[in-house]
N, C-alpha and C positions, 0 to 999 in steps of 0.2 A: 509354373511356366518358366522354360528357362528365360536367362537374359537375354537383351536381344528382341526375342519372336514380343512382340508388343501387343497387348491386348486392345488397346485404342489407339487408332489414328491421328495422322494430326490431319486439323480439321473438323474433329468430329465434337456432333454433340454432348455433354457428358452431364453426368450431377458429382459433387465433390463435397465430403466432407471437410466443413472449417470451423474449429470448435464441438460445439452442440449440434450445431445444424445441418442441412445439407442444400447445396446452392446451387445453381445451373451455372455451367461453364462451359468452356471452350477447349479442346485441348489444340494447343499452338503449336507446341515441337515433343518431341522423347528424346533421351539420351539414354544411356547407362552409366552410373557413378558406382562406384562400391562397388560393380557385381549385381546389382539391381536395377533393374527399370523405374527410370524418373519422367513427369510428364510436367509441360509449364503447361499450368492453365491460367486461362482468364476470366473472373468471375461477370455472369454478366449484367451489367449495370454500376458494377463497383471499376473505379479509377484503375488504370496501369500496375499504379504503383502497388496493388494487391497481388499481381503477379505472380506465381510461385513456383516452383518445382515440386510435387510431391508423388510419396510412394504409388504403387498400384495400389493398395489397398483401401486409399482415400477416395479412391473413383469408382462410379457406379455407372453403370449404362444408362443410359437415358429412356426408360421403359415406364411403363404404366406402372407396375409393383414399385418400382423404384419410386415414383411420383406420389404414389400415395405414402411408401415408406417418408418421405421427406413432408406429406403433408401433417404424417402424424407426429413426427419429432417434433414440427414448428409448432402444434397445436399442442402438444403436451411441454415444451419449451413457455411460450405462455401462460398457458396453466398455472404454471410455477412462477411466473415471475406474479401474478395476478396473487396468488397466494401468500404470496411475501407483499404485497402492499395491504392485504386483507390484514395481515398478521400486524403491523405497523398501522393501520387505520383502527382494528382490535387497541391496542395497546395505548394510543390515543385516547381513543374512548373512555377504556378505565382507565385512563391516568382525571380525564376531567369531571368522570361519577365519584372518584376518590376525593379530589377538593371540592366539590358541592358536596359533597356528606360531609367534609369536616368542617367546613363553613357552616352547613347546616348545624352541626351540632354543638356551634359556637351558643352561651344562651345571651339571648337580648335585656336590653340591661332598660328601665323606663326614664326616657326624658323628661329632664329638670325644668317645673313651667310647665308641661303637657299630662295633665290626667291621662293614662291609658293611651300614652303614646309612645312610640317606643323609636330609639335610634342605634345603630352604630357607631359608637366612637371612634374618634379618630387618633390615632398616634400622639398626637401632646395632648386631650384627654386623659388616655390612658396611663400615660408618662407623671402627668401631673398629680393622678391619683395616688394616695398613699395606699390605700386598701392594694389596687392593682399594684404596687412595690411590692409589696408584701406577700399577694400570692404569687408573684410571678416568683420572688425569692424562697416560697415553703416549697413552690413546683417545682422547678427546673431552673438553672444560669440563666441570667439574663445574659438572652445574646442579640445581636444586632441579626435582622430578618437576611437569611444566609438565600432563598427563592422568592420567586414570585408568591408562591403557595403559601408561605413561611407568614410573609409580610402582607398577604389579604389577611391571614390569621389574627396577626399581629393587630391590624387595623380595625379588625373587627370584634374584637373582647381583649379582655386581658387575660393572663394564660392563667388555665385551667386545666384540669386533666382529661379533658376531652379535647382541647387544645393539641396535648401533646401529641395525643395518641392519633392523632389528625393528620399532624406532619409526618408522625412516624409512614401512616398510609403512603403519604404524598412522596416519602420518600424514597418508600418499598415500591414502589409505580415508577418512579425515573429507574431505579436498578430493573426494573423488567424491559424497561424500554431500550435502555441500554443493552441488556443481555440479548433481546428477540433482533436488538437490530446485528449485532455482531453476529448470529448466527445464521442470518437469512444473507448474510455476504456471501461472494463466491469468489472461494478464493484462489488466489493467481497462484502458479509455480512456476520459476524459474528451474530446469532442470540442471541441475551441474555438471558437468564431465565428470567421467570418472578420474581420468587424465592429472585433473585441477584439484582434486580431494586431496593426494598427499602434501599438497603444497599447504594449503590450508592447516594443516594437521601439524606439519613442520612449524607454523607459523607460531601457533598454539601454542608447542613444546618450549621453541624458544621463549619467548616472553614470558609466558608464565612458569616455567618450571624451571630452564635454563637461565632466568631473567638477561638476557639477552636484551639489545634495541636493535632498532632499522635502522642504519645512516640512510640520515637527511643530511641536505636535498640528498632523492636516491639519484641511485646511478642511471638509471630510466622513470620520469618523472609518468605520471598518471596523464601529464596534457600529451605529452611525448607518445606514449602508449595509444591513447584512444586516436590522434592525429595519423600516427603510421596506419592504425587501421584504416579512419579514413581514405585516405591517399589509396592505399593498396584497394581500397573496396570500389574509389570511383575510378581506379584504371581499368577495371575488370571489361571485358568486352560485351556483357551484359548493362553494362552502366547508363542511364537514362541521366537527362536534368532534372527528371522527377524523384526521380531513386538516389540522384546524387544530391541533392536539397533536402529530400525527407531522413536521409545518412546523416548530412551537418547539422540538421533540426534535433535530431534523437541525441547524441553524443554530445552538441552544446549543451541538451538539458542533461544529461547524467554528468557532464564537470558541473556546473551549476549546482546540482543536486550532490555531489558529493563535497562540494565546498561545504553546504550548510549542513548536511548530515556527518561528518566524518567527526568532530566535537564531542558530536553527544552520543552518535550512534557506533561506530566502527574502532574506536577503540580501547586498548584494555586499560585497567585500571593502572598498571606498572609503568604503561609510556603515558601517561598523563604529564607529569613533570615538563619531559622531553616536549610535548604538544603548547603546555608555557612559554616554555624556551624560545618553541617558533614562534608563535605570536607575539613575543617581546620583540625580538632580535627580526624579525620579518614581517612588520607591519603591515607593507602593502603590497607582497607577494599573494599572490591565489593559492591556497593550499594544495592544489592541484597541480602546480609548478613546486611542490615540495618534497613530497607524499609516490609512495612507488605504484605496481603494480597489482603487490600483494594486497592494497591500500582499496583499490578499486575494486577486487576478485571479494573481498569482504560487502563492500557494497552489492555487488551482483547478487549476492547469496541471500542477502536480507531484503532484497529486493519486489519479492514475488509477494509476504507481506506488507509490505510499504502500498506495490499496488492497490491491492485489495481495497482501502480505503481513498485513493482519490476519488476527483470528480470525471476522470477521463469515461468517453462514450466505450464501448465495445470494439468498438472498430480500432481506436488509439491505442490502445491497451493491446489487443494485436499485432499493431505493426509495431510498438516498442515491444513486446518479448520477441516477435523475431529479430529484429537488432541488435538484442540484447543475448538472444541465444546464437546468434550470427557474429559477435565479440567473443565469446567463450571458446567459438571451434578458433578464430584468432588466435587466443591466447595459447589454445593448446597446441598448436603448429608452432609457435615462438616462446615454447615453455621454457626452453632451454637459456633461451636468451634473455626473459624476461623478469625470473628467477632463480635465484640463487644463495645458496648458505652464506656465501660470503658478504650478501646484503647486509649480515649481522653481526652486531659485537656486543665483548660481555660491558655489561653498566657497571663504571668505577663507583668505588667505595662512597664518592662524594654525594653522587645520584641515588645511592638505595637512602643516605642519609637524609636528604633534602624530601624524597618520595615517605619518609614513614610518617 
């Protein structure tokens, strides 16, 4: 359909893909951007501020096929999430049939005073025994109880080679638990501009290959960068007190968030030194008042894992990537201006010294 001739009304009822799902909506206005027909829908029962503009191909008629298509997405949507709690309740399970068998297979030792009675000893028993020194020393180091699982062991005999082979279980069960849970995660993408690649790539070259650094403070600071966005996003004529609160909410926590991740996460081992230096000489400045733009584009990219594992709902995690993917097209309209070679120079002789 060319541009223009619009397949949905505004007005009309619609169903809309968002994510996985598919939601009943409203379509509010059309435009054309690109060359393409765009439509702002409104989801319904969800807040304003879900709002969006999206292609035709997210939109479906509002029809019985369609209704059943959306009822089976949301039923097979389910499904899956249902089976990933099965899989984490599974894994549970054998981790607790794992330490009751090696509890079990602790042996009982007979109580001093009691004919044919038998106890568990307790940790300064066991400590106190020489015998128990002594096989815990032919068995394995003695080491201080490292789990829970470890130290019911501990408290319940003194180690043995059923012992071991006990916690070894107990410990092969945490690594399954760990591995099923990373797996049944769904994980986020941040999609990058194509635009924003070479910059990244430049960044790369110099530092590590050119050993190059970034003058700091840059010349356009990362508060400076995300604030102009601001600004420019709540003047738009689109702009709500809704849209413009949940703008200042999103962008306070990525400076936030890259205050405390840029140390450890974002950058390279060469400008370590250089990242001292600030923290010496700049105690109580926010890194973010330091730190460029190229600073920030690093964060964005690593960003879509990061999500992955918060505790944010479905819903949150949406409106921050579109924010966050609504920064990006930013940046790529003000590439020019916000990047550049000249950001860099080469590290004197003094700094490769100090760095080895």
């Amino acid at each position: 359909m060319a541009p223009g001739r619009f397949k949905f009304a505004e007005g009309e009822r619609v169903l809309c893909f968002h994510g996985p799902l598919i939601y009943e909506a409203k379509c509010v206005k059309t435009r054309v951007k690109d060359q393409k027909n765009q439509y702002l829908v409104h989801y319904a029962g969800w807040n304003k501020n879900w709002d969006e503009f999206v292609p035709e191909n997210r939109i479906l008629k509002y029809s019985e096929p369609n209704l059943q298509k959306q009822k089976e997405l949301k039923e097979a949507h389910y499904a899956n999430v249902q089976a990933k709690k099965q899989i984490k309740s599974d894994v549970k399970r054998r981790r607790a049939e794992a330490a009751a068998a090696a509890a079990a297979a602790a042996p009982e030792r007979a109580e001093p005073g009691g004919a044919g009675r038998k106890r568990e000893p307790s940790v300064s028993s066991v400590q106190s025994s020489e015998d128990g020194r002594r096989r815990r020393r032919l068995d394995t180091p003695e080491q201080a109880p490292k789990t829970v699982e470890d130290k019911k062991l501990v408290d319940s005999s003194s180690e043995t080679a059923s012992d071991t082979e006990g916690r070894k279980r107990g410990k092969q069960e945490q690594t399954v638990e760990t591995e099923e849970q990373f797996l049944t995660k769904v994980e986020i993408k941040i999609k990058l501009p194509d635009e924003l690649k070479p910059w990244l790539v430049d960044d790369w070259d110099f530092i590590i290959r050119q050993k190059k650094l970034y003058q700091l403070p840059a010349r356009i600071t990362v508060n400076q960068c995300i604030d102009e966005y601001v600004k420019l996003k709540n003047a738009s004529k689109s702009s709500t007190p809704n849209k413009e609160s949940a703008v200042i909410e999103v962008t306070e926590g990525l400076k936030e968030y890259f205050n405390v991740m840029l140390g450890t996460q974002l950058l390279y081992k060469f400008e370590r030194v250089q990242y001292a230096d600030i923290l010496q000489s700049r105690k109580d400045v926010p890194l973010s008042d330091i730190y460029g733009p190229i600073h920030i584009l690093r964060l964005l990219v690593k960003m879509g894992p990061m999500l992955t594992y918060t505790e944010l709902d479905e819903k949150s995690i949406a409106l921050l990537q579109l924010h966050i993917q609504d920064l990006l097209r930013y940046m790529v309209k003000n590439s020019e201006r916000l990047f550049s070679t000249a950001d860099y120079y080469v590290a004197p002789p003094e700094y490769h010294r100090r760095g080895m």
